[in-house]
N, C-alpha and C positions, 0 to 999 in steps of 0.2 A: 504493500500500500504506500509506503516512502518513495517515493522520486526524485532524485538531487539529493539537497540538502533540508531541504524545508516545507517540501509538496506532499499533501498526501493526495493522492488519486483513490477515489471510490469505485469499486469495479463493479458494487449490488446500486450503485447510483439512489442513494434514498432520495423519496420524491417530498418533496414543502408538497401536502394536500389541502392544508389550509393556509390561510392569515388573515391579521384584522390591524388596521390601524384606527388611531382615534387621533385628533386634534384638538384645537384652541379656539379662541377667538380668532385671532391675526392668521391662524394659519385657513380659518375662514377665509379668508380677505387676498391668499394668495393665489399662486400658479395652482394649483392642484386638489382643489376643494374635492371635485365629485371623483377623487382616489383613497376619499376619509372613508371609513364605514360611521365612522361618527363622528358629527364637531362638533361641540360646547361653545354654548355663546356667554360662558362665565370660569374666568380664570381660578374660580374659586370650587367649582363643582360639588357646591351645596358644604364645603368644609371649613372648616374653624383655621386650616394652617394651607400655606400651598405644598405641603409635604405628602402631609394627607391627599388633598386632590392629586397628587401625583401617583399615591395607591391605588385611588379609585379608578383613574385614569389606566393604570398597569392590571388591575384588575380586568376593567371591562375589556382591554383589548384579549385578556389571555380566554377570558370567558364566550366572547364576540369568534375569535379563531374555533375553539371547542364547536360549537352551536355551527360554524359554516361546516365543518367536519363532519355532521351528524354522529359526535361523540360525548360524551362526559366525561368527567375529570377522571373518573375512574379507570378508562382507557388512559389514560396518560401515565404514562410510566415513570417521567422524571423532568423536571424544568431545570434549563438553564439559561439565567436571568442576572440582570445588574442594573445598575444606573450611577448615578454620579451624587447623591447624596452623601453624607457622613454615612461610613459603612452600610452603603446602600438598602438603607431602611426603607424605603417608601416599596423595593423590590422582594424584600423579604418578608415586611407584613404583609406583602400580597400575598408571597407565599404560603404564609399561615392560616392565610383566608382559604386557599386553594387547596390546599393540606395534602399536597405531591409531594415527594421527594423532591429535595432541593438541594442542587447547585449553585452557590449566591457568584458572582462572575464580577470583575472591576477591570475594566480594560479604556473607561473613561469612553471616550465618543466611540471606541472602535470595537463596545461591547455586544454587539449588535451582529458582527459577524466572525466574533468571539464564540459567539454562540453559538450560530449556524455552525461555525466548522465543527466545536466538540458533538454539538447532536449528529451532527449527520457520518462523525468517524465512529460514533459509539452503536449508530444502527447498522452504518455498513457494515461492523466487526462483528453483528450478532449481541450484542449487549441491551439492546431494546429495540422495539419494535414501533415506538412512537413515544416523543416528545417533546415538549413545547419549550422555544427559545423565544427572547424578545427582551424588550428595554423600552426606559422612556426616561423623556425631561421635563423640566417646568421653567419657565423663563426666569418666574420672578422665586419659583427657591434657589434655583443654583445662582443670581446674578447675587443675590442674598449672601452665599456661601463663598464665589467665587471671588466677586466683586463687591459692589454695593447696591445694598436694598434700594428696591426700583423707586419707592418714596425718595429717597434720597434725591436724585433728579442728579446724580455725574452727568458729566460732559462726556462722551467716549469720542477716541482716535478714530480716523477712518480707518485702520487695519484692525478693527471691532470686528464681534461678529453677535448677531441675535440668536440666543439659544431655544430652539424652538422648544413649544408645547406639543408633545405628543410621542406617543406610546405606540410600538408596531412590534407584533410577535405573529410566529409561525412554526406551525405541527409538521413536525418532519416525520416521516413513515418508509418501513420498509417495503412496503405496497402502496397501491392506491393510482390516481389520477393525478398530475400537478407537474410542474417543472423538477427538471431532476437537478443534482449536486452531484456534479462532477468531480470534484476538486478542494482543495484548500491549499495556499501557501501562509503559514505562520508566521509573524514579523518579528523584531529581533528589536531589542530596546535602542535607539539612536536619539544622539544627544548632541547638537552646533552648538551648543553655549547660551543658546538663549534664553532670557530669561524674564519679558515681558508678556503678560499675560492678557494686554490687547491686541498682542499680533502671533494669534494660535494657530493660522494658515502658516504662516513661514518658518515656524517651530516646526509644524508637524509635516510639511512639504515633502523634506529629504528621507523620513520614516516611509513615505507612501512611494516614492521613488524605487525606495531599497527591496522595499517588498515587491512592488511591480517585477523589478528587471529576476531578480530569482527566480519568482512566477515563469516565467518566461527563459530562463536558463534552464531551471529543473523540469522543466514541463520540453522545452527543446521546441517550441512553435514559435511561428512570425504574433504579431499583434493582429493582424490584420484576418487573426483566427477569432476575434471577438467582433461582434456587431457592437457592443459598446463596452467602455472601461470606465467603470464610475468612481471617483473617491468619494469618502464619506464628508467631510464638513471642512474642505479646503478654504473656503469662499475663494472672493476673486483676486487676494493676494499668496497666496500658497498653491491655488493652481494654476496660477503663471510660472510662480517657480519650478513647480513640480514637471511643468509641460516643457520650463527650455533647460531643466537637468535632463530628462527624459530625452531629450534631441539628441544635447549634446553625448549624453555615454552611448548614443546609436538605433533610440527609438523611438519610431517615427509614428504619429499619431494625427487624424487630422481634427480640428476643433468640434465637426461633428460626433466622434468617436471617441473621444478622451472626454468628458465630463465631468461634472461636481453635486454633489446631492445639496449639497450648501449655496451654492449656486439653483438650484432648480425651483426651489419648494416655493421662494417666494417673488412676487413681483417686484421688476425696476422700481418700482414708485415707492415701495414701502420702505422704510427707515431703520434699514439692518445694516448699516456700514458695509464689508466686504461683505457681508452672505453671512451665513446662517449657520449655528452650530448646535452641538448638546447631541446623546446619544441618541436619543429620540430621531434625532435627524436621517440619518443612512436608514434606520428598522424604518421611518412612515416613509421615505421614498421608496425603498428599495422592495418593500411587501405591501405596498400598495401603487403607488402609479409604475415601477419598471415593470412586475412582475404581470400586473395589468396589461401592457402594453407587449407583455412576450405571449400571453396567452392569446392575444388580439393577432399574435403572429408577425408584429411589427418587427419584434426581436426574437433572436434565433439563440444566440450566444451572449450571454453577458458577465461579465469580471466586475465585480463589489469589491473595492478597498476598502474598508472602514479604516481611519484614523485616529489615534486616539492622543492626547497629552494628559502624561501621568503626575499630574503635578496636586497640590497640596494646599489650603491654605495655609499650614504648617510649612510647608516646603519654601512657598514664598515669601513670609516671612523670613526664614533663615537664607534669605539671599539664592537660595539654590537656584540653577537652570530649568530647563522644562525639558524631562526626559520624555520622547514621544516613541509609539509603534503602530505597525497597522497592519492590518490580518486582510486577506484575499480569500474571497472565495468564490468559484467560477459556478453557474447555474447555467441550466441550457435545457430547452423546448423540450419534449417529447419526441421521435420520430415519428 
């Protein structure tokens, strides 16, 4: 199942049978509304903290996935899930709502396809036969955590980015109907020295780079074998980087084909500085409008980078860098 150095190739190819995504207000308002299964037209989702709505929010999606499945939770054999709270609480009390076995998962924005890969190596290996992956964010708990409380009213950089509202998860199976999983390349922790945390695109750029070109050594194909290459929350100053490091070490992409999920989700007009982030981001694009769009037939082959920065409010305090990684995982049509 190892390829290269860092590939695993799935040979029983476990199929995603379901997904659900859920959104925000704002993500209302952007590119990709009717790819939500559900939007909230209140940031608060009937709760006391935005931590909580951020359960509720992880909840319905996992529950919304189960229900397109025509399963129960009791078919579910094992979640693996995370988010970007303080030890990803809002993911685990999900957990304890859903009361599967649980893998709690921190891979920061790129926990999303963190997840896909370990579910779909643990089904292709015969370890289970179905289980559910996903993640989410909330703008105003992680800007809370990360940054400052949106009351606050900061000024942000344009190399910003807006951490979306929303939760997308999906039921991988060793049977069934749905797009298959091909593939996984694993990312490898990389660290330039940087260490401001409004400019998370060019932090995390050279991690999505690193992973790419492996993908692609250990695997031993042109690019030009994917109908699309998505990163997960670059916006539009890390996937310029990533696009002319990508040149220069020898690969070649044309702007239709290399893409950004952080870049997608939301419209020009809307007030995200470069684009858009939070783990949330890659799982509501990527299971809901790409996978959409593959089942439509539009796309045949597609490569999901998820990106993540491993960083800390602790961390940044003490001066440290922002150590970044990003996990690949390739999905493709049915025949």
């Amino acid at each position: 199942m190892l390829v290269g150095s860092r590939t695993w190739e799935f040979e029983n190819k476990p199929v995603i049978i379901s997904t659900a995504t859920i959104g925000g207000p704002f993500e209302a308002k952007g590119n990709l509304p009717n790819d939500f299964d559900t939007l909230h037209e209140d940031l608060w989702l009937g709760q006391d903290s935005y931590e909580k709505a951020e359960k509720i929010m992880f909840e319905e999606a996992c529950t919304k996935a189960i229900e397109k499945a025509n399963l129960t939770k009791e078919n579910i054999q094992f979640i693996f899930a995370g988010d970007l709270v303080n030890q990803i609480t809002p993911t685990s009390f999900a957990a304890r709502t859903l009361a599967v076995p649980y893998f709690g998962l921190f891979g920061a924005c790129s926990t999303s396809m963190e997840g896909l890969a370990l579910s779909s190596y643990i089904v292709n290996s015969g370890g289970a036969n179905c289980i559910l992956t996903g993640t989410a964010s909330h703008n105003s708990a992680i800007e809370k955590q990360f940054r400052y409380p949106t009351e606050y009213g900061g000024q942000k950089p344009p190399t910003s980015q807006w951490t979306v509202t929303a939760a997308g998860t999906a039921i991988v199976s060793d049977k069934g109907e749905g797009p298959l999983v091909t593939s996984s390349t694993i990312g490898r922790v990389v660290d330039m020295g940087l260490s401001d945390p409004y400019n998370m695109g060019a932090a995390m750029a050279p991690a999505a780079v690193d992973t790419i070109e492996a993908h692609f050594r250990d695997k031993n194909i042109d690019p030009s074998y994917y109908d699309l290459i998505v990163t997960g929350d670059l916006g539009k100053i890390g996937h310029n980087i990533a696009f002319d490091l990508l040149e220069k070490h020898g690969l070649s992409f044309s702007n239709t084909q290399f893409r950004d999920c952080g870049m997608m989700i939301y419209k020009e007009d809307q007030p995200v500085m470069a684009g858009a982030s939070g783990s949330g981001c890659s799982a509501a694009v990527t299971y809901g409008h790409l996978l959409n769009r593959m089942k439509s037939g539009q796309i045949k082959r597609l490569l999901v980078v998820a990106t993540g920065a491993l960083l800390s409010p602790l961390s940044f305090q003490q001066k440290e860098s922002i150590p970044c990684i990003a996990h690949a995982v390739s999905i493709e049509a049915p025949e």
